[in-house]
C-alpha positions in Angstrom: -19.9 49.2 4.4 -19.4 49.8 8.0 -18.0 53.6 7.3 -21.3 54.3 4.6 -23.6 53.1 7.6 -24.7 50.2 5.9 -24.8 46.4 6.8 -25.7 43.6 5.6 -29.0 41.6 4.7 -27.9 39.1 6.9 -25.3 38.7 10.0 -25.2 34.6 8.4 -23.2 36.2 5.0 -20.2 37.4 7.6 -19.2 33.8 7.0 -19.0 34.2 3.5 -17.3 37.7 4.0 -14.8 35.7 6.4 -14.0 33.3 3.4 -12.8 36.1 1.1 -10.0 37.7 3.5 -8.4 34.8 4.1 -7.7 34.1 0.6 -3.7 35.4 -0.6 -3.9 38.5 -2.8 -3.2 35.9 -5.5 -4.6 32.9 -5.8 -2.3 29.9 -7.0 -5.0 27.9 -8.3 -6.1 26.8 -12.1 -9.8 27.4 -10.9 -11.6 29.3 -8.2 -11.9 27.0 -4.7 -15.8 26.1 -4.8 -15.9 27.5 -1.0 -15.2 30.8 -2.8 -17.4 31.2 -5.7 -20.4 30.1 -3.3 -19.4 32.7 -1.0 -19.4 35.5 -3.4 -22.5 34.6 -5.1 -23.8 35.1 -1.4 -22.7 38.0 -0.9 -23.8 39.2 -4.1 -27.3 37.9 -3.3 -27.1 40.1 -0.6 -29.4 43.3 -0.4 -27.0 45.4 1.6 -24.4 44.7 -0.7 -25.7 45.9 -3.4 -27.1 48.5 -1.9 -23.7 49.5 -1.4 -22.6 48.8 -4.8 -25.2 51.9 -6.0 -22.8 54.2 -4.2 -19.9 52.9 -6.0 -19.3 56.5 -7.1 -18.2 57.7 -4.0 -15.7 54.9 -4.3 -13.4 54.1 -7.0 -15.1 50.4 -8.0 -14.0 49.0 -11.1 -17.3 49.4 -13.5 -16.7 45.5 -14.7 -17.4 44.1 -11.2 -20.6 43.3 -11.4 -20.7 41.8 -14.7 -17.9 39.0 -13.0 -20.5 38.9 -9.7 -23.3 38.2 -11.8 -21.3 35.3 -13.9 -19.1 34.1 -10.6 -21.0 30.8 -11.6 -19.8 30.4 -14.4 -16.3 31.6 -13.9 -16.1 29.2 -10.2 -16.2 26.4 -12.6 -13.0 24.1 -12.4 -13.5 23.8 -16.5 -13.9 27.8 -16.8 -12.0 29.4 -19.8 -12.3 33.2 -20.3 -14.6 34.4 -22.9 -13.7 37.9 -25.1 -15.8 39.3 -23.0 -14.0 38.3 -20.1 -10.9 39.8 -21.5 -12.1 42.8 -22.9 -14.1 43.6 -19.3 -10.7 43.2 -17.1 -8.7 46.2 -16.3 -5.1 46.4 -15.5 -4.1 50.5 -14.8 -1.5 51.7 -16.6 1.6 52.8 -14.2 4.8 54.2 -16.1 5.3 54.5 -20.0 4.5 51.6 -22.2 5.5 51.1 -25.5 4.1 48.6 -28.1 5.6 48.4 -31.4 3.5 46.8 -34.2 4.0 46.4 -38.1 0.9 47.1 -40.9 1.6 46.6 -44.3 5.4 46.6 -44.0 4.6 50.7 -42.2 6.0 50.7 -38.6 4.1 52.2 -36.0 4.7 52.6 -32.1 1.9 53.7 -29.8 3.1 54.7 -26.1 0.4 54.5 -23.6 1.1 57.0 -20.5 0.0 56.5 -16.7 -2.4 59.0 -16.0 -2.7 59.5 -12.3 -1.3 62.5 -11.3 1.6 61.2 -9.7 2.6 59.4 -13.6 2.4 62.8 -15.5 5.6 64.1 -14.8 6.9 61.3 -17.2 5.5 62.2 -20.1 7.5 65.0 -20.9 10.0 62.1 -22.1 7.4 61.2 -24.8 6.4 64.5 -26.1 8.8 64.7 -29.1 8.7 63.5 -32.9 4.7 62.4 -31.9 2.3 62.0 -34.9 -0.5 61.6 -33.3 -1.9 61.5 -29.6 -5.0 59.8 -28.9 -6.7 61.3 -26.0 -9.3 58.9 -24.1 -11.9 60.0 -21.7 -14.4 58.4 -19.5 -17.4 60.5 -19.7 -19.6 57.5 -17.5 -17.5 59.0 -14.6 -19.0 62.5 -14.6 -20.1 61.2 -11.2 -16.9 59.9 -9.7 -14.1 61.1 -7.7 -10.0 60.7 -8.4 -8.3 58.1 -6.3 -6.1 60.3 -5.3 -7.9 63.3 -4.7 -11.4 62.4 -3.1 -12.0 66.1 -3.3 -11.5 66.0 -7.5 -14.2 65.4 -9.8 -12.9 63.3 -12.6 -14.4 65.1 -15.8 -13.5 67.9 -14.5 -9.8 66.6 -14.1 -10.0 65.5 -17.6 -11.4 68.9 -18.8 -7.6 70.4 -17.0 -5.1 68.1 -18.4 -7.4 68.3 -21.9 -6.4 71.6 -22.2 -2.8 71.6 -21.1 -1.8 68.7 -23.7 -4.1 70.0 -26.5 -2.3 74.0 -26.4 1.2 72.5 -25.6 3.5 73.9 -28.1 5.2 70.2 -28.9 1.7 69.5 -30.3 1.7 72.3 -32.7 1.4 70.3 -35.9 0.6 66.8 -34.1 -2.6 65.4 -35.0 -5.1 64.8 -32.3 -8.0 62.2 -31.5 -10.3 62.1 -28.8 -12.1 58.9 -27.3 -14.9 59.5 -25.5 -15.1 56.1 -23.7 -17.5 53.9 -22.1 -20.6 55.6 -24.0 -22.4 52.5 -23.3 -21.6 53.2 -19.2 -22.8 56.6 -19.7 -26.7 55.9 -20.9 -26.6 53.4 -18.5 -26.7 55.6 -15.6 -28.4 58.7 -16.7 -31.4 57.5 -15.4 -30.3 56.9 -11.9 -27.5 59.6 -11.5 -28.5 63.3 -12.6 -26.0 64.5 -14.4 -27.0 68.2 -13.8 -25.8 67.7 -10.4 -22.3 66.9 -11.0 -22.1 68.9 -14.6 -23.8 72.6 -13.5 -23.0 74.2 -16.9 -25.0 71.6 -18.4 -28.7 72.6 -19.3 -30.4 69.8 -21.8 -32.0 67.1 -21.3 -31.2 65.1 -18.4 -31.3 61.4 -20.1 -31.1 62.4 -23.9 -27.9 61.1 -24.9 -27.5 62.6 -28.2 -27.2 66.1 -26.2 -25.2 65.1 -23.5 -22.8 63.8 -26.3 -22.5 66.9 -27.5 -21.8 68.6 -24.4 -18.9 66.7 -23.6 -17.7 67.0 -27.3 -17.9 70.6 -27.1 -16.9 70.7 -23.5 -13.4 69.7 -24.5 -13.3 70.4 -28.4 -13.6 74.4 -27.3 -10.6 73.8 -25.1 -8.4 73.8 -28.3 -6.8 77.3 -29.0 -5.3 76.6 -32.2 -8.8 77.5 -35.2 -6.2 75.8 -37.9 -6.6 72.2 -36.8 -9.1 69.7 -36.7 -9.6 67.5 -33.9 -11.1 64.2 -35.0 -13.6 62.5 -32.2 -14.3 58.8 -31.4 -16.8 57.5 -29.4 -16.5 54.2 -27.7 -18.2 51.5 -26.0 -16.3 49.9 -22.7 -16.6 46.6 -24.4 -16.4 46.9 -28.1 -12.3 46.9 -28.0 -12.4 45.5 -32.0 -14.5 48.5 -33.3 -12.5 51.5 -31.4 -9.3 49.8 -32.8 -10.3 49.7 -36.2 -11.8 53.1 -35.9 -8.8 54.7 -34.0 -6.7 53.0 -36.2 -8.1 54.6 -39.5 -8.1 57.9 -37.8 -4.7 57.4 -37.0 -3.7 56.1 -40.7 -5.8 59.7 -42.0 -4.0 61.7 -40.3 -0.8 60.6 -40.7 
């Protein structure tokens, strides 16, 4: 807060602020310590805080935190157990290649999911043979956000790039795709706060109709694909709706194949 020129509501919440850093990274407990819940409810109570919060964008904040601020209550509970929504709100990045191997109606399927900093790309070229289908997810809530490892990067824009270099590579020549516009539901959320026309300049609708701005991005990245012969199929996705995209994707996937 301190390097954004901010502070807080009031000096009494450096207490609570105290509290959190000297807590381990992990916390070998089978509840949250009550000291700790309290103090992050304060803080959350807080008006610079939040403040702070709306500028998450020029930070990379994990868009489920303030759905665990708002229920710290209830998770600081000693009898707390994790609801789906819980689970289907945490996040865990993706480093290396990951395979998962599954079975449906006695067909065998393996899906690979790939790191995709920069710095875990030059690993995927192990992954681009005998590929049936790649599923290509994008956030298009972060049209606003920077890379965490270029501050200087916009992250649509990144997506736009490595869209088109794994759509037009030639191991892809007769591999179905799929693309996931995620997070959908992040997206109308904060077209009313954050003007998209000022991080999207080629864009020229309506500044909060989502129906348009849906088919910007779709067309954004769809006309990225130099090959007229195939059809790109497109999903969109909610952050939270995990059951729905998998059945979705997973018919998409069972189409194509």
């Amino acid at each position: 807060m301190d390097s954004r020129g901010m502070s807080l509501e009031t000096d009494a919440d450096q207490f609570h602020i105290a509290i959190i850093f000297r807590q381990p990274d992990v916390l070998a407990f089978d509840a949250l310590p009550p000291q700790v819940t309290s103090a992050i409810a304060a803080l959350w109570r807080d008006s610079g805080v939040r403040r702070c919060f709306q500028m998450s964008n020029g930070y990379h904040l994990n868009e489920s935190c303030q759905y665990y601020y708002e229920s710290i209550d209830r998770i600081g509970q000693r009898t707390y157990v994790p609801t789906d929504q819980d689970i289907v709100r945490s996040r865990v990045r993706t480093t290396g290649i990951v395979s998962h191997p599954f079975i449906v109606s006695d067909s065998h399927y393996e899906i690979w999911d790939l790191g995709g900093s920069r710095s875990e790309r030059k690993k995927w070229i192990h992954c681009y043979e005998d590929v049936d289908i790649v599923l290509f997810v994008i956030d298009i809530s972060a049209y606003d956000k920077r890379l965490n490892e270029d501050p200087t990067a916009n992250s649509v824009d990144e997506s736009v790039l490595l869209f088109d270099s794994v759509c037009n590579l030639k191991y892809f020549d007769k591999t179905g795709m799929i693309v996931c516009f995620n997070k959908v539901d992040l997206l109308e959320q904060k077209l009313g706060m954050i003007p998209i026309k000022e991080y999207c300049r080629d864009y020229d609708g309506s500044p909060t109709d989502l129906a348009t701005i849906k088919l910007y991005f779709r067309d954004k990245f769809l006309g990225l694909d130099k090959r007229s012969n195939r059809c790109i199929n497109v999903l969109w996705a909610s952050a939270t709706d995990g059951v729905t995209v998998a059945r979705t994707a997973f018919y998409l996937i069972k189409k194509q194949h």
